[in-house]
N, C-alpha and C positions, 0 to 999 in steps of 0.2 A: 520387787524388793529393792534393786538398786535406784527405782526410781523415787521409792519412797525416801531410803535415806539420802536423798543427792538433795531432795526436795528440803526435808531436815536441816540439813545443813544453810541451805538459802534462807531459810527461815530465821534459822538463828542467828544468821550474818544481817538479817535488816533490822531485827528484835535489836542486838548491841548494838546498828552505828544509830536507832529511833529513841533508844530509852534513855539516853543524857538529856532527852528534851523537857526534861521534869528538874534538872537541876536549881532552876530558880523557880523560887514558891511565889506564886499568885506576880508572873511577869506581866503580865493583862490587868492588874487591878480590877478585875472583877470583884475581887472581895474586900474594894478599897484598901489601905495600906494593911493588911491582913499580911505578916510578913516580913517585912519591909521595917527596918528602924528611921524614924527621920528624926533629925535636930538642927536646931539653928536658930536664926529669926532676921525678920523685915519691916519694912512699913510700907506704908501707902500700899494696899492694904490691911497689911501685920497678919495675915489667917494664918502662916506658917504653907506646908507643901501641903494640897489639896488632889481631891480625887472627885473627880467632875461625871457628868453622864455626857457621852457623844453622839451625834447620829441626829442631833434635833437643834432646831433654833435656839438662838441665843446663849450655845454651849459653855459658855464661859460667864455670860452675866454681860458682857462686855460688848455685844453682838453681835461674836464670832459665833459662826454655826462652822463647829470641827465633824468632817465626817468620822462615822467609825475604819479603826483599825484594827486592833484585834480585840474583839470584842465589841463590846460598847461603854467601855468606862477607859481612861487615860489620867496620869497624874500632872497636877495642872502646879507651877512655877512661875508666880504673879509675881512676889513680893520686890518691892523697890528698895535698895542697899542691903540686898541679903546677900550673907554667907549660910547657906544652909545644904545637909547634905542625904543622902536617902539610902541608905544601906541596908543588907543582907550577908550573911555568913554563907557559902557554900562550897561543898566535898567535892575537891577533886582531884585525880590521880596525878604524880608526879611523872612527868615525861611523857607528856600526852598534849598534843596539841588540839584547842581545843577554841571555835568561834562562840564571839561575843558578838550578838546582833540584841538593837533596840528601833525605836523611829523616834523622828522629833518634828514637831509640829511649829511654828513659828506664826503667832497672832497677827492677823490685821490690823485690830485692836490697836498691838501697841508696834505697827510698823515703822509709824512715824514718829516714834520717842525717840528724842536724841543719845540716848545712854542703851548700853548693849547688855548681853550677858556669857559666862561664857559656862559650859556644861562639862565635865571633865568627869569619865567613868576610869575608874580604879577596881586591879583584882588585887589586894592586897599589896604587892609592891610594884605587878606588874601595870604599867601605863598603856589602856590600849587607846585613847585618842581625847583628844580636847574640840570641843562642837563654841563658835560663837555663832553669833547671829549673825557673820558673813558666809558663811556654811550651811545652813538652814532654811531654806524657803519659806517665804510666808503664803499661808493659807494652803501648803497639802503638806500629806504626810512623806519624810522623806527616811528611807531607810538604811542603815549604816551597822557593818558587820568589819569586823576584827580578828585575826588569828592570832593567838597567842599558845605561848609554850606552857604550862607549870614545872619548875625546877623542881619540886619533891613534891609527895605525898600531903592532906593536913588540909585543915579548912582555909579558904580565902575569902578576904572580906571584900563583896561585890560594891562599890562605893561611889553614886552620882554625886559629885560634890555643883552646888550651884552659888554664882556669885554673879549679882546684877550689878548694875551700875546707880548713879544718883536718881530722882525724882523728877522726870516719869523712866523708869528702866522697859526693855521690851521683856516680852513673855514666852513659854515655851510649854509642851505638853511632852510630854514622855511616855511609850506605850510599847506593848510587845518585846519585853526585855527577856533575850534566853540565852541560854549559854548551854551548846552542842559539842561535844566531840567528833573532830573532824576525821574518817574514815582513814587508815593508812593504804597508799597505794593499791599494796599487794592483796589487802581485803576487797578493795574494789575489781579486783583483777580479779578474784575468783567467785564473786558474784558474776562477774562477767561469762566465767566459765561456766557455772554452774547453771546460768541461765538456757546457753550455748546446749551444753548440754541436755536437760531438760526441752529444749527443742527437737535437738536431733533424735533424742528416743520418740518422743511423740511421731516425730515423722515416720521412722523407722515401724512402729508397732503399727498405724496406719499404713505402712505398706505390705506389713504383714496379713493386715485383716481383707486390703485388695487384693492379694494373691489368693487368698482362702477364699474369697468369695468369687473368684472367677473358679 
């Protein structure tokens, strides 16, 4: 009986700090920008923010072969003199800290254009970091995670703002974007125990059942 609910309780404790992993809808772009708001606009070549397939030659058009990251799809950021931005609304609790992880990919393609760009995610008011193209590796994917607070309660608007430089700008790919709530201490502390525990009765009931059998 006490093992069952000791067990319950571990349970419940991975269930909450595991189920914030859905706060952002379609962070994979599997379901191309399914999701996701964009606006803006570019040239050279004007498509606006794209959503590409990874994992196979010539992923970009350009004759970048991008491996996959999560998934097999990534949103792709060509356009030359663009101000354009990619957002999402999401719930989350006030006074809860809570990480902001994505990856960014940086083209070969366009390693040697003189003009850069720079990437700049927004939670609403909170700023968690500005990505340029001296930050960025070209040709893998590099991954970059953020803590952050929320002041209240209330939706916040999750917001890639992107701005390249003149003609030719370089390029970027964007993929696996989530946003977790980060475990407090004292909670990891009693999975700790709980685990601990759940050990030591196991040991114990196994020496129970060597005693009976001798």
């Amino acid at each position: 009986m006490r093992f069952g609910f000791l067990a319950g309780i571990i349970a419940g404790l991975v269930v909450s700090t595991s189920a914030s992993a859905a706060i952002v809808t379609n962070g994979s772009f599997e379901d191309g920008l399914t999701g996701w708001a964009h606006t803006g606009s570019g040239t050279s070549p004007g498509i606006g923010i794209t959503v590409i397939t990874t994992g196979g030659a010539n992923s970009t058009g350009y004759g970048d072969n991008v491996p996959n990251y999560d998934g097999n799809h990534a949103a792709f950021f060509v356009d030359d003199n663009a101000i354009q931005s990619l957002s999402q609304t999401v719930a989350l609790s006030g006074g809860v800290t809570y990480a902001l992880s994505f990856a960014l990919f940086a083209t070969a393609s366009g390693a040697n254009n003189p003009f850069t760009f720079t990437l700049t995610d927004m939670l609403g008011a909170v700023l968690t970091n500005s990505n340029s193209s001296a930050t960025v590796p070209v040709g893998q994917w590099k991954n970059y995670s953020y803590n952050f607070i929320t002041p209240t309660d209330g939706p916040y608007l999750l917001n890639f703002n992107f701005v390249s430089g003149e003609t030719p700008a370089k390029d970027v790919l964007l993929d696996g974007v989530a946003i977790a709530a980060v475990p407090e201490p004292s909670t990891w502390a009693m999975m700790i125990l709980g685990f601990c525990g759940l050990g030591f009765m196991a040991y114990r009931r196994k020496q129970r059942l060597s005693l009976r059998a001798a």
